[in-house]
C-alpha positions in Angstrom: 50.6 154.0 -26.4 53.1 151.2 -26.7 55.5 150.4 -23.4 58.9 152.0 -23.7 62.0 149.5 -24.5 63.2 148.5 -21.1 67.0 147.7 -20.9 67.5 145.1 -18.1 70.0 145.9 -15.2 73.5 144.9 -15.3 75.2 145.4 -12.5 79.6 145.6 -13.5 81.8 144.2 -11.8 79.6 141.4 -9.8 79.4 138.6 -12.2 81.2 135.2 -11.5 81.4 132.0 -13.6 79.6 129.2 -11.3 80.7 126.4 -13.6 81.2 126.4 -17.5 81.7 122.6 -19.7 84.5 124.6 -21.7 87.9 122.4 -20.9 90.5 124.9 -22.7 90.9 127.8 -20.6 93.5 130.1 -20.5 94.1 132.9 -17.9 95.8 135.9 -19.0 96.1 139.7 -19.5 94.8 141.6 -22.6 97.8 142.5 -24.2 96.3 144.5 -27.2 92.1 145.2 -28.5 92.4 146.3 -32.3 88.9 148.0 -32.6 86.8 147.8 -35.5 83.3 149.2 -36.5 81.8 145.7 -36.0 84.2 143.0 -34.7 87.6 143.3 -32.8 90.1 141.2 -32.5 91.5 140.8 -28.6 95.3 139.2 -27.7 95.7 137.5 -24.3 99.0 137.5 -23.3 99.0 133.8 -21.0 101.5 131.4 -19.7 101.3 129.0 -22.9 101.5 132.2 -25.3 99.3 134.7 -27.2 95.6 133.7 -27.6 93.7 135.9 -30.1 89.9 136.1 -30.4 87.6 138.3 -32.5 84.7 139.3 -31.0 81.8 141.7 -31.4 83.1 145.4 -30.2 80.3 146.1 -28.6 81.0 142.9 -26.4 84.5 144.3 -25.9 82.9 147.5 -24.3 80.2 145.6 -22.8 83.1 143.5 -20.8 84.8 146.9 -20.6 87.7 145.3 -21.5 91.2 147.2 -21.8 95.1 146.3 -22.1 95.8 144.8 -18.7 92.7 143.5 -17.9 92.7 140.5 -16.3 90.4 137.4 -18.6 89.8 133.9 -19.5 90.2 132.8 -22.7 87.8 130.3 -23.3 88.5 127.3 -26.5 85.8 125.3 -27.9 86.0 123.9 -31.3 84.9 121.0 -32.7 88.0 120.4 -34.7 91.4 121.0 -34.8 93.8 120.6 -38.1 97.3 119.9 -38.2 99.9 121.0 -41.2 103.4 119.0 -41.7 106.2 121.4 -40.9 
């Protein structure tokens, strides 16, 4: 009889960031989660403006994240493009 799927534990609430190599971080407040079935797309409300990311929903209610909540926005790309105004 095969072993039955074991989820492991998570304990909420009692994770912390040690140290990440990510040098655009932005602290702010979830201003808005627009939910769909597979990705969402999350506004953080910080001192330099609105940051948007779209991430999995299931990360969304994995992080339990709501409007208020307090995050890090976290930037890594590899390139940025600029357009004449």
């Amino acid at each position: 009889m095969p072993e039955p799927f074991l989820q492991p534990q998570r304990e909420r609430n009692t994770m912390s960031i040690q140290a990440i190599n990510v040098r655009n971080q932005f602290k702010g407040k979830v201003r808005e989660i627009i939910r769909g079935d597979v990705v969402s797309e999350v506004d953080v409300e910080t001192a330099w403006g609105i940051v948007t990311s779209v991430i999995t929903t299931r990360s969304v209610d994995e992080l339990q994240l709501k409007v208020g909540s307090d995050v890090v926005a976290l930037v890594k790309s590899t390139e940025v493009s600029i357009a004449k105004l």
